[in-house]
N, C-alpha and C positions, 0 to 999 in steps of 0.2 A: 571970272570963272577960272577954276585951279587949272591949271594945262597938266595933260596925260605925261606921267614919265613912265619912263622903261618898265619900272614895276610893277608899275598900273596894266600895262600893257599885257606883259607877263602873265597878270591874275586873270585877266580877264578874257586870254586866249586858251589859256587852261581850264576856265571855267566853262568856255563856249565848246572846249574839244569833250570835257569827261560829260556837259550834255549829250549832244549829239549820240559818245559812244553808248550813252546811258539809253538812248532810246533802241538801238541796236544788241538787243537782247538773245541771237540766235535763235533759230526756228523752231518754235512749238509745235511740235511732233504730235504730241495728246490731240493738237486740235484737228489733225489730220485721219484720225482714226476712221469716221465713216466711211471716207475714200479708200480705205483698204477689205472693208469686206462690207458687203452691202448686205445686211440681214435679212431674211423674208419677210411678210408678213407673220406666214402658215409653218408647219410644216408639213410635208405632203403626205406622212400616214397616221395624221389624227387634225382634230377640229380645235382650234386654240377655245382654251378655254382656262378659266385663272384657276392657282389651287397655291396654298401657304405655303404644303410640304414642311409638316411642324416635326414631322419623325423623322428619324432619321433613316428611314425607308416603309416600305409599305409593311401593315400590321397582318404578320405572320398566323399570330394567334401562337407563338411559341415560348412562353416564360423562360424558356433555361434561355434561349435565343437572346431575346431582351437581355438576363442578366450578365451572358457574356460580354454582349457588346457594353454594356454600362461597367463593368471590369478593364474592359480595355482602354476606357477614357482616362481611367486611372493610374492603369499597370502594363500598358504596352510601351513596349521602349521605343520604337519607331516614332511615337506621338509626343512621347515624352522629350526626346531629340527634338524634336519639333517647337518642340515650347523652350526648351534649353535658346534654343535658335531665336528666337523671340526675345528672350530676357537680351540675350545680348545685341540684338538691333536697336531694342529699345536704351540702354543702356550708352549706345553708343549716339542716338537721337539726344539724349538727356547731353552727350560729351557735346556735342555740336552747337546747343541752346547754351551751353555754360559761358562759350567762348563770347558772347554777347555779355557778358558782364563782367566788370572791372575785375584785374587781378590783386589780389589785396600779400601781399609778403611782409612778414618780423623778422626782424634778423635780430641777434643779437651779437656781440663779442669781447673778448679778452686778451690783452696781450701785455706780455710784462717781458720789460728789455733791464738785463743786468749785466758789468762790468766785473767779473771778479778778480780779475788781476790791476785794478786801480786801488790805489791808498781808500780807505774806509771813509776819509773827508770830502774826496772826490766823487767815490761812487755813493754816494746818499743823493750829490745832484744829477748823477749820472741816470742810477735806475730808477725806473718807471713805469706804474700800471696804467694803464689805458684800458675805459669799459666804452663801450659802444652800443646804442641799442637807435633801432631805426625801424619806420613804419612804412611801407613804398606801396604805391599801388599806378596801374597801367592798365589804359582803357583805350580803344580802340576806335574812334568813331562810325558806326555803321551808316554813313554817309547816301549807298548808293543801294543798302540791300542786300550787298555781297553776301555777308554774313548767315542773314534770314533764308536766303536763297537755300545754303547749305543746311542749316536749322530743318527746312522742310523738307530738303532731301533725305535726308537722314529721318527723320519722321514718316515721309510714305514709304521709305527703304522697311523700316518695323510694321508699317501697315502692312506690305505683301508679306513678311514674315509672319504677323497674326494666320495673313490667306492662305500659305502655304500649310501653318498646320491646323486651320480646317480642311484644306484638300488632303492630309493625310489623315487626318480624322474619319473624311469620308469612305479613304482607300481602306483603313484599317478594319471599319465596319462592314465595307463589302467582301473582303477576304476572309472575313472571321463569319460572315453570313454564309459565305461560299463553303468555305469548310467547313461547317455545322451541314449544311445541305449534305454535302459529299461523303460525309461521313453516317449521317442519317439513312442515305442513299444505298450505303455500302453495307449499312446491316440491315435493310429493309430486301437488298436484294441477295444475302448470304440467307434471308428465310426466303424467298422464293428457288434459291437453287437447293437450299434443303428438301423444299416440299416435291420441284423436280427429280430431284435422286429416287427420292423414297419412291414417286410417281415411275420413275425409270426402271426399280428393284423392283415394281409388281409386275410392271410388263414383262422383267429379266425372266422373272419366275413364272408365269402366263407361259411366255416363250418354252423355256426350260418345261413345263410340266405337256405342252403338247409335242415338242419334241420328243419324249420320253413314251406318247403315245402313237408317234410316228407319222404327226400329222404336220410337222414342221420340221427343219433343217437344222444342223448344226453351224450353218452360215449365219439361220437370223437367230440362235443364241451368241454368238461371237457380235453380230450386231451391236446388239443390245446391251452387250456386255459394253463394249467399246461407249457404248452412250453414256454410261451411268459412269464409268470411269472419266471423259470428259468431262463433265458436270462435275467430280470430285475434281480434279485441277484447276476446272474456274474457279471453284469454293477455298483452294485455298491461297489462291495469289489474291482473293478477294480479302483473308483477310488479312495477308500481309499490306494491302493498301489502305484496309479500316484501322490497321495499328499505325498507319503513319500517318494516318487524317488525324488521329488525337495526337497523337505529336505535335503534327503542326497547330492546330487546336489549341492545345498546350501553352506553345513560345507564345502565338500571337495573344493573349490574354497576362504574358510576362508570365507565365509559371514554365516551372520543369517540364520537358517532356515527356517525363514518367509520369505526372500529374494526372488522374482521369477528370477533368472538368465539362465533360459535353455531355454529362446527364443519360439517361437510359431508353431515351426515342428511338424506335426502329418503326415508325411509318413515318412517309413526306408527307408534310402540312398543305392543307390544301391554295390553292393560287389565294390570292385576295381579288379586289377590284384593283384594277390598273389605276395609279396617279393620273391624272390631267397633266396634262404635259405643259400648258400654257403655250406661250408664245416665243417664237425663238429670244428676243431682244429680254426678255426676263431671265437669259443668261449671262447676263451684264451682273444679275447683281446675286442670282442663286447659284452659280458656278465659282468659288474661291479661287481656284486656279487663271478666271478668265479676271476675277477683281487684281490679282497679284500683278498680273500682265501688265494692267491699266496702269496699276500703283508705280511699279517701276518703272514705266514710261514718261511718268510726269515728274518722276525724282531725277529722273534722266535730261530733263528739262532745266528743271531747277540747277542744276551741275551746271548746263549749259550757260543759264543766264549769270551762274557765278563766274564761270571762265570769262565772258564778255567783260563782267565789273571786274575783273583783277587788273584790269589796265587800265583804270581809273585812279586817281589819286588815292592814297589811303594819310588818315590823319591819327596819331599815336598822341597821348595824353599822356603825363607821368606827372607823378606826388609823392616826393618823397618829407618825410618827418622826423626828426635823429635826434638823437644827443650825444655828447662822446665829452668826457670825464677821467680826470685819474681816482675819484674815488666814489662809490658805489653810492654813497648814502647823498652824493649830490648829484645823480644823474639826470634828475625829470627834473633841475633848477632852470636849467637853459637849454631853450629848444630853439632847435635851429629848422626851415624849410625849403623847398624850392620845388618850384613846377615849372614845367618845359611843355611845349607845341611841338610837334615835329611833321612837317608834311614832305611824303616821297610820292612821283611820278615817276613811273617806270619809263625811261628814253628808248633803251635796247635793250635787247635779250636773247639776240641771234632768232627770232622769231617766236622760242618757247610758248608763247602765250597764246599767240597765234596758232600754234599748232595742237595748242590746247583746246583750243574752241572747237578747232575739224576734229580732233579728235572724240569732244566729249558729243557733238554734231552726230556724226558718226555712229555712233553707239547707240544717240537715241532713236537715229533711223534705222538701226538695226533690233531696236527692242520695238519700233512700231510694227515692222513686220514678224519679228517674235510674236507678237498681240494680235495679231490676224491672224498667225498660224492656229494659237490656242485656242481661237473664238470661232475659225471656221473647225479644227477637229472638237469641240464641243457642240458644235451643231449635228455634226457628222455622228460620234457617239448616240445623240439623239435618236436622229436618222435610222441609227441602225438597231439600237436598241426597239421600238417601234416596232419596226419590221420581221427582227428577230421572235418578240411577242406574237402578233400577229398571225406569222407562215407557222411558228408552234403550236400555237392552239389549232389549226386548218391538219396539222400535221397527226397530234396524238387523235385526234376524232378517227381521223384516217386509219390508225393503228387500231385502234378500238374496234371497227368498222370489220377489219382485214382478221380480226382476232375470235370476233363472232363466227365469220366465214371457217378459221382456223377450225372452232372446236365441232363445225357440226362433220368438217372434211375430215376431221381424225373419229370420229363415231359414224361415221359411214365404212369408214378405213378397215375401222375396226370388225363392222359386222361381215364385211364382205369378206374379208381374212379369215372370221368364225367359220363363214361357210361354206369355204375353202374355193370362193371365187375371185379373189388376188394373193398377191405373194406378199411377204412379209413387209418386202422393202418399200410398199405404200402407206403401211401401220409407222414402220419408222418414219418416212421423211412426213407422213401428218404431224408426229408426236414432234419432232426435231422444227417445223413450223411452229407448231402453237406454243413452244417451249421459248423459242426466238424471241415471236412478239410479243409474251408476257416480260418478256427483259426489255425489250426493245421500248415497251410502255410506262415500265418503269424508269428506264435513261431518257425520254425523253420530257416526263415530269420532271425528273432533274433538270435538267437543261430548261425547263420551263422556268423553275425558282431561280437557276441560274441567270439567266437572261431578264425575271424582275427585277434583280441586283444591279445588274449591268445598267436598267431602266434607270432606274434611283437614285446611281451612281453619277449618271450620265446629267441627267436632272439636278443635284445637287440640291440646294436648298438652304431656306433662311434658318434653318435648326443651329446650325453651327456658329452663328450669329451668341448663340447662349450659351457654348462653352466657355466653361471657367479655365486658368490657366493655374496650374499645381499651388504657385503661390495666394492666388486670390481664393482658394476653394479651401486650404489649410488654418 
């Protein structure tokens, strides 16, 4: 039997240490995720119940609506920044996979040495061309993973970039949804303050013509006067806020703001059917924001178990292939080669690597709680979205309700003021009620379609699964 020498010794204590650190891979974070937010079953204002969510929000029934939003997949810059952002994670995923395969280098060269101040017999043996041409190449052995490790980091780093712009995919549609409402809104309710005005000018003159017969006061002509001039000042900051919803309108679809692209709708569309909201834990995979979380957490991982392998042996391969000649046309006659092993262990480092580890450690238990934050305020948007629907629908009934009351109290109002059995100022605050709630009923329809957006938003969904990215779609 050969007896152990020093060498032997050597390999085999090195092999048994870069095991051991090999199994020592720092703390998987990813797998720790349930213990930081504990999902429900339910959520507590609707019945779990499955649904695709194949739109990218609930069907309006509005065509100009639809073709905005499908404009903006194309021509909003926000999204388009977004996929920019993607090219280069991926980009930088592809730099990571390359370093796993051998580097291949030509070189070539020329050098010519002359003596001009020797006798012309001397320097013929003096000067001298020299060609050089060489073929090298250096490979890296990925021994323990290190490499691969990185490779995937950098690969789910481009996966949460895809996520993040479906999450702005999603945000761009609900703003652009929002501002078509708002803007809708704001001409739906510049014709209810018109119809008020003109409604306020008969009463001015009602007013005005019993006045004149001495059966009224020039208090409730000043009144009333005062009403219909009110009504002209809400009408027109109303439409300096309709000329800045197309504005904004505008940008988000990438056009000028002088552009008119929101079409000529002045009534709000009616609600739809409310989505099924599903089950909390189907925001795992219809929330991109809550995918991206996840995504960085496991690349954060991966970093980690690179840092542990850097302090592992690394083994270096090299081939080189040459020739070198004083004359051109005999270069490829004789080839010369050599290849080299080279293996380094890191001894010290003043700790660096070590501190590499807590550090990239660190970071990933700090992106596990980033991942909890995102997943419990996704359930919370839920939440509140839900609720938001809910107490609105309970709410406009309610206005309806109070608006029936309104008209029959101002045609009461009315006839008892004919008959000269109340004074003016119960005709106005009737007129100045039912004037109220007809606005009041129309902002809270808004606020209705606003708050399905928020619904839709908050929901997410597999739709964005099927966006194309500028380059694949061209």
């Amino acid at each position: 039997m050969r007896r152990l020498n020093r060498h032997d010794v050597a390999v085999g204590v090195l092999v048994a240490c870069s095991l051991w650190m090999l199994q020592c891979q720092g703390t998987k974070y990813a797998e720790k995720r349930s213990e930081v937010v504990d999902l429900p079953d339910a959520y507590d204002s609707a019945e779990v119940e499955k649904q695709s969510l194949d739109q990218w929000c609930s069907d309006f029934g509005a065509p100009k609506l639809e073709s905005l939003v499908q404009r903006a997949f194309e021509d909003n810059l926000d999204l388009n920044t977004s996929w920019a952002r993607l090219k280069r994670a991926r980009a930088a995923a592809r730099q990571a996979g390359a370093r796993r395969w051998p580097n291949l280098m030509a070189e070539g060269s020329y050098s010519r040495t002359e003596q001009p101040t020797l006798p012309d017999r001397i320097r013929d043996q003096v000067d001298k061309s020299q060609y050089r041409a060489s073929l090298g190449a250096q490979y890296e052995l990925d021994l323990w993973g290190r490499m691969a490790n990185l490779q995937r980091a950098a690969e789910l780093d481009a996966a949460a970039a895809r996520a993040d712009a479906e999450s702005m995919a999603i945000s761009v549609t609900s703003r652009i949804a929002t501002t078509w409402f708002n803007l809708v809104y704001f001409r739906a309710r510049e014709d209810l303050l018109k119809e008020q005005i003109e409604t306020s000018k008969r009463f001015l003159e009602l007013t005005r013509l019993r006045f004149s017969r001495g059966r009224s006061t020039s208090a409730d002509v000043e009144q009333q006067r005062q009403r219909v001039e009110s009504l002209r000042g809400q009408l027109a900051n109303l439409q300096a806020q309709q000329e800045q919803a197309e504005h904004q309108l505008a940008v988000l679809v990438g056009s000028p703001p002088t552009e008119d692209v929101s079409g000529p709708r002045r009534e709000l569309p009616e609600l739809p059917t409310q989505p099924a909201p599903g089950a909390p834990a189907d925001l795992l995979e219809r929330r991109p924001d809550v995918r991206a979380a996840m995504q960085r957490l496991e690349a954060l991982d991966q970093r980690t178990a690179a840092a542990v392998k850097d302090q592992l042996p690394t083994v270096q391969l090299s081939f080189d292939l040459f020739s070198q000649t004083a004359n051109i046309q005999e270069m490829f006659q004789d080839l010369f080669w050599s290849a080299m092993t080279s293996i380094s262990q890191p001894v010290f480092d003043g700790g660096r690597r070590f501190a590499a580890i807590d550090e990239a450690e660190a970071r990933a238990e700090a992106q596990l709680y980033q991942y909890g934050k995102t997943l419990l305020e996704a359930l919370r948007d839920v939440e509140d979205a839900l609720v938001a629907e809910k107490k609105q629908a309970a709410f406009i009934e309610s206005l309806r309700t109070q608006l029936e009351s309104a008209q029959q109290v101002l045609t009461l109002n009315r006839q008892r003021y004919g008959q000269g059995a109340s004074n003016y100022l119960r005709v106005l605050d009737a007129l100045q009620s039912l004037q109220s709630l007809e606005q009041q009923i129309l902002d809270a329809r808004r606020q209705q379609l606003s708050n399905r957006v928020q619904l839709c938003r908050a929901l997410g969904g597999r739709w964005t699964r099927e966006l194309e990215t500028p380059e694949s779609s061209s």
